[in-house]
MIDOSE-1310 file (N, C-alpha, C; in nm, 2 decimals, decimal comma, always signed):
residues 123
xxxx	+6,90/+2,40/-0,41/+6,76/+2,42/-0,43/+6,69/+2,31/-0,35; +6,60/+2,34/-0,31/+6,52/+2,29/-0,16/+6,41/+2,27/-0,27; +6,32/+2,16/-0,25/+6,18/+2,12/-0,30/+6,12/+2,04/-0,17; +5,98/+2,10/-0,11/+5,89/+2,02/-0,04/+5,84/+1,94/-0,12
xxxx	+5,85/+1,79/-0,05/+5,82/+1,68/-0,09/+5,69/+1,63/-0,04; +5,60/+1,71/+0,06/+5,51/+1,70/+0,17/+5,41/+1,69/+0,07; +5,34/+1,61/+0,06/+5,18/+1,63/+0,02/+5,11/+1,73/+0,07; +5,14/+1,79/+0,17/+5,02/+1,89/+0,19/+5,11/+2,04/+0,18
xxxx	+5,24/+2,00/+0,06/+5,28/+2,15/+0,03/+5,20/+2,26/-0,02; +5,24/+2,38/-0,06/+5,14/+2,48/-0,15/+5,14/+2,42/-0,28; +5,13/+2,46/-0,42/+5,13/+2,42/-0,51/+5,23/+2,53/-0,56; +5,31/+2,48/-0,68/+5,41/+2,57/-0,73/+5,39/+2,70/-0,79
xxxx	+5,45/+2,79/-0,75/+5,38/+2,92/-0,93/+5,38/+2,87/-1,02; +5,28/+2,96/-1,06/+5,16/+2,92/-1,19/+5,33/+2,96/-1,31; +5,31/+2,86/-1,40/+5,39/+2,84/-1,51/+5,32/+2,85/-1,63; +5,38/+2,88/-1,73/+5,30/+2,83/-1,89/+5,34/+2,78/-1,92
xxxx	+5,29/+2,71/-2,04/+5,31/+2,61/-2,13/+5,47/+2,58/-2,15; +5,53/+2,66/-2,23/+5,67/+2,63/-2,25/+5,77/+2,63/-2,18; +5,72/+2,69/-2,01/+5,78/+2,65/-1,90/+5,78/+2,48/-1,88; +5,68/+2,42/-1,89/+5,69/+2,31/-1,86/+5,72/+2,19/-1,98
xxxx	+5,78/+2,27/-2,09/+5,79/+2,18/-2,19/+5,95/+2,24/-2,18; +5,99/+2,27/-2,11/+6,17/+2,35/-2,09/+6,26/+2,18/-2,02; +6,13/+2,13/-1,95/+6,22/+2,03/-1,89/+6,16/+1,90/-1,98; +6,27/+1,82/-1,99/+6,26/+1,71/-2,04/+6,28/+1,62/-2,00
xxxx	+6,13/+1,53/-1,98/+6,15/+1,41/-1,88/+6,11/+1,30/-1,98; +6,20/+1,14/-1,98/+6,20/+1,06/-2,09/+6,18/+0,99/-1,94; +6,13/+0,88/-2,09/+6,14/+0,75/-1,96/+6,25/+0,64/-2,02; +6,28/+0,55/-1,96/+6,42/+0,50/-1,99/+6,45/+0,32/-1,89
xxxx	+6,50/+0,24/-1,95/+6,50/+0,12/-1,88/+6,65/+0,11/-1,76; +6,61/+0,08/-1,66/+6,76/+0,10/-1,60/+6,85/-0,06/-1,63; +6,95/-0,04/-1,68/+7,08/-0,15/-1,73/+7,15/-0,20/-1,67; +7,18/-0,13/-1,55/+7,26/-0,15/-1,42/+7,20/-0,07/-1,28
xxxx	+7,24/-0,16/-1,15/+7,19/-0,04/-1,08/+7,31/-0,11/-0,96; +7,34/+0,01/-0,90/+7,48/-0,09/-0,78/+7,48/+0,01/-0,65; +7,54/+0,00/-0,49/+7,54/+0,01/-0,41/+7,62/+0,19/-0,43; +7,59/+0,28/-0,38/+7,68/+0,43/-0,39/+7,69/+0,44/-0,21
xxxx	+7,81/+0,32/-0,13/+7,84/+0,35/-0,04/+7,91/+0,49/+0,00; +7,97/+0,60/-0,10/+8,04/+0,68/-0,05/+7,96/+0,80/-0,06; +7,80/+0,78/-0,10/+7,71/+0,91/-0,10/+7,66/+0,97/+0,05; +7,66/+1,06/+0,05/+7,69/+1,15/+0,21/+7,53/+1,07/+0,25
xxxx	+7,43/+1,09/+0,15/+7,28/+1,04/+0,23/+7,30/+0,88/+0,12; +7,20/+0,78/+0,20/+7,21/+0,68/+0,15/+7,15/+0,69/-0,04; +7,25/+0,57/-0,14/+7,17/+0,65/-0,29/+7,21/+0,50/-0,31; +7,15/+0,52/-0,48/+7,19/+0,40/-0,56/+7,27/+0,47/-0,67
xxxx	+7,35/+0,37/-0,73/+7,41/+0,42/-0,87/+7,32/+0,37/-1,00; +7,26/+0,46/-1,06/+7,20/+0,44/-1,16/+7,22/+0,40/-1,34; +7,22/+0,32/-1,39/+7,28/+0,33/-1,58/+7,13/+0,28/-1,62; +7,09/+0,39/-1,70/+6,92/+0,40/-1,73/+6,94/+0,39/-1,91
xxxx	+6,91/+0,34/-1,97/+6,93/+0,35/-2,15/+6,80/+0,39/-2,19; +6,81/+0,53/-2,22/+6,67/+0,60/-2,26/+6,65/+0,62/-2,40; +6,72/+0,49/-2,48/+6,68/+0,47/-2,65/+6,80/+0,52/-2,69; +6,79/+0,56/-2,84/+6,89/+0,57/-2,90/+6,94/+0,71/-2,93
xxxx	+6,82/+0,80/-2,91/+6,87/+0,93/-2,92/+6,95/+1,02/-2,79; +6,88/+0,95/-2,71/+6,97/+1,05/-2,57/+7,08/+0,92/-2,52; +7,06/+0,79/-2,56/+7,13/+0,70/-2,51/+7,14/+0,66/-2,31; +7,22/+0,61/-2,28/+7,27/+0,53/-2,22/+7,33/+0,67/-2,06
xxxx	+7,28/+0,71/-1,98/+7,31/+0,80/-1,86/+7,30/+0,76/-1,76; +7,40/+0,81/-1,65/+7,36/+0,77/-1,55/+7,35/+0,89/-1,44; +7,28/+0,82/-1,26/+7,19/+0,88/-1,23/+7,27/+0,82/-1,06; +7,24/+0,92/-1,02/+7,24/+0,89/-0,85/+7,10/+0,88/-0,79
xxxx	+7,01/+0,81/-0,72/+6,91/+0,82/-0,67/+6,91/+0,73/-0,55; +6,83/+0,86/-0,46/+6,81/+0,84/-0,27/+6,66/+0,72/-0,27; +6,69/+0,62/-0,35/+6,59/+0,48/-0,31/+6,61/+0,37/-0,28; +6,73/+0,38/-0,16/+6,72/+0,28/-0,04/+6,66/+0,22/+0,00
xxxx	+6,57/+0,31/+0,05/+6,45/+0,26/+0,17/+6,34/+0,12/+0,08; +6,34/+0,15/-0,07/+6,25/+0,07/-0,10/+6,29/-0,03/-0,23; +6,39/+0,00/-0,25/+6,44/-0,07/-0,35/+6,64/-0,08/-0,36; +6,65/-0,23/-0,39/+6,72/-0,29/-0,39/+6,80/-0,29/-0,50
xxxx	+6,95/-0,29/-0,56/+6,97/-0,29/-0,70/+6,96/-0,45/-0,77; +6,92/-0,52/-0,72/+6,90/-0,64/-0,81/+6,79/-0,63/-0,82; +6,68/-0,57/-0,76/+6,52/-0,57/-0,80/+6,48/-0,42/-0,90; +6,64/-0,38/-0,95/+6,58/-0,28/-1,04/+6,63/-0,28/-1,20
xxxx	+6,72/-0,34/-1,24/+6,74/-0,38/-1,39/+6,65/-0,42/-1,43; +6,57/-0,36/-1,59/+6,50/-0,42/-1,63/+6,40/-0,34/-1,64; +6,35/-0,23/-1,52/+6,26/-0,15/-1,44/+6,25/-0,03/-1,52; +6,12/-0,01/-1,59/+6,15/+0,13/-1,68/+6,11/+0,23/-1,50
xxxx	+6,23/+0,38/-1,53/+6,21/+0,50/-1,48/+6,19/+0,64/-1,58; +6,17/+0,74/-1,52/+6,14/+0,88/-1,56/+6,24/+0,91/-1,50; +6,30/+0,99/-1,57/+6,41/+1,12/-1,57/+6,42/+1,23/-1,64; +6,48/+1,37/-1,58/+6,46/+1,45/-1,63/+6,62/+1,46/-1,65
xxxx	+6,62/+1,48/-1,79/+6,72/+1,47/-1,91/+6,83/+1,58/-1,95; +6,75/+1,67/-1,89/+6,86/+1,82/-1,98/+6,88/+1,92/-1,83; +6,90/+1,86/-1,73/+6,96/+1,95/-1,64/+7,09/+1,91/-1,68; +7,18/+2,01/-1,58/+7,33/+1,94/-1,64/+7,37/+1,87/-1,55
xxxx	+7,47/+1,78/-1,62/+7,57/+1,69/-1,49/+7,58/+1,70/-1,33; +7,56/+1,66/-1,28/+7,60/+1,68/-1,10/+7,74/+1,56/-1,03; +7,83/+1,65/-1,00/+7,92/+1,58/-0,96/+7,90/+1,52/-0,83; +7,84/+1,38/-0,76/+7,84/+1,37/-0,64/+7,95/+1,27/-0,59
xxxx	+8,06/+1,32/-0,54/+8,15/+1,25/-0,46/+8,23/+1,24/-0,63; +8,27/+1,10/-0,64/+8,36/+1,07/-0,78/+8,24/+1,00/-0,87; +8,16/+1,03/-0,85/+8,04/+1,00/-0,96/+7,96/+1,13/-1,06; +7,94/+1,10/-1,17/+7,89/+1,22/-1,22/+7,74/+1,16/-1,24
xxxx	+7,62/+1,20/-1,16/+7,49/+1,17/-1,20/+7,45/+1,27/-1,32; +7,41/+1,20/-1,43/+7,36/+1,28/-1,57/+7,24/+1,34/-1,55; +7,14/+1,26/-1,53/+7,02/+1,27/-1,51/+6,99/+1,29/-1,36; +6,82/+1,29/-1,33/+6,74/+1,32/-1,22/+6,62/+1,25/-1,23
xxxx	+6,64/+1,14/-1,16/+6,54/+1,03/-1,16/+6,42/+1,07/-1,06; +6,30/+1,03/-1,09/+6,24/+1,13/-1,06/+6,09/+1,03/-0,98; +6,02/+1,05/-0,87/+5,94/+0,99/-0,81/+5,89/+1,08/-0,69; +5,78/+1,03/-0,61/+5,72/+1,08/-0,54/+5,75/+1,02/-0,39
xxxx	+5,72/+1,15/-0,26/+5,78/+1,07/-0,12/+5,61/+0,97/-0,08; +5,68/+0,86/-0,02/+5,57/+0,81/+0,04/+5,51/+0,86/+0,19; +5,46/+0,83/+0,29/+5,41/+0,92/+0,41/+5,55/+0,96/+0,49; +5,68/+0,84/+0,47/+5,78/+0,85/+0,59/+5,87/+0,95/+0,50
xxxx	+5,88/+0,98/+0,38/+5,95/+1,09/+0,28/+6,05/+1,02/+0,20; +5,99/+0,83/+0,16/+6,07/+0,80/+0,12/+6,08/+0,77/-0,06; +6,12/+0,78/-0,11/+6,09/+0,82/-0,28/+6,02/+0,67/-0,29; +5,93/+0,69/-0,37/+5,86/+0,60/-0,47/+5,87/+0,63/-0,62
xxxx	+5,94/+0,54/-0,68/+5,99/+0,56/-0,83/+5,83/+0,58/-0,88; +5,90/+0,68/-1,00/+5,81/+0,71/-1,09/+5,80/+0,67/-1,22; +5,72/+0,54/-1,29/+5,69/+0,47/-1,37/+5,58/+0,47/-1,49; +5,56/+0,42/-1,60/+5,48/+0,38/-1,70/+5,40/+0,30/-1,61
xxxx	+5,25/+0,26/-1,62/+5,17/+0,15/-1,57/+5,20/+0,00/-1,70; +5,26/+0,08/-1,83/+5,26/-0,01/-1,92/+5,36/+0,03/-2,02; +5,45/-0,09/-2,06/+5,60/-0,03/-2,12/+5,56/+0,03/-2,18; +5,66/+0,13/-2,24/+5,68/+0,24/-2,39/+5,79/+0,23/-2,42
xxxx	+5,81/+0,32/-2,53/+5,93/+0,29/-2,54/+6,03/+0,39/-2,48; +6,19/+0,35/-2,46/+6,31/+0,40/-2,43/+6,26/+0,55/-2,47; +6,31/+0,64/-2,44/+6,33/+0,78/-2,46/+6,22/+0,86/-2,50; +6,08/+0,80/-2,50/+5,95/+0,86/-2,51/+5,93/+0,99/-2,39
xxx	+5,87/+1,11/-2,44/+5,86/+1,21/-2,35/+5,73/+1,19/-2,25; +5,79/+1,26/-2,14/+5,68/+1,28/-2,07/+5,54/+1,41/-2,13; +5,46/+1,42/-2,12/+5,38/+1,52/-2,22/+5,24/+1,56/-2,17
């Protein structure tokens, strides 16, 4: 599945309500974050703990270009929760961390302006 990341894409088909309440995006504190040298495009390895009900998942994400994994423990993210597992290389990413491209198409994490808590929905 291909997704334009362009700002000046079309806009998506028109959805309803329970289409967009299908996906579940929490937000979640990342626990660990470490180097995923054997991912084909550059990535990070992700351990996000999104509270106690969905717990502790982890995540592959293409944010190299702007982030470092010692500048991201600690760092609440958004993920979307209930796709299924994705096997990449010998890693299983749980989740799909989720952010926007900057002008060069490079992801800008997608954040709270102000904590919440672990596992709170997006809405």
């Amino acid at each position: 599945m291909h997704v334009n990341h362009d700002a000046a894409a079309p806009p998506a088909p028109v959805i309803d309500f329970d289409g967009f309440l299908a996906v579940d995006i929490r937000v979640g504190t990342i626990v660990d974050a470490e180097p995923f040298p054997e991912a084909r495009k550059p990535a990070l390895k992700l351990l996000i703990d999104f509270g106690p009900v969905i717990g502790r998942k982890r995540s592959s994400a293409q944010i190299t270009e702007h982030y470092a994994p010692e500048d991201l423990v600690g760092r609440q993210v958004a993920a979307v929760v209930n796709f299924p597992p994705r096997q990449i290389g010998k890693f299983m990413s749980e989740v799909l961390t989720v952010g926007f491209a900057d002008t060069q198409g490079a992801v800008i994490l997608f954040r709270p302006d102000q904590p919440v808590p672990d596992g709170s929905r997006l809405f």
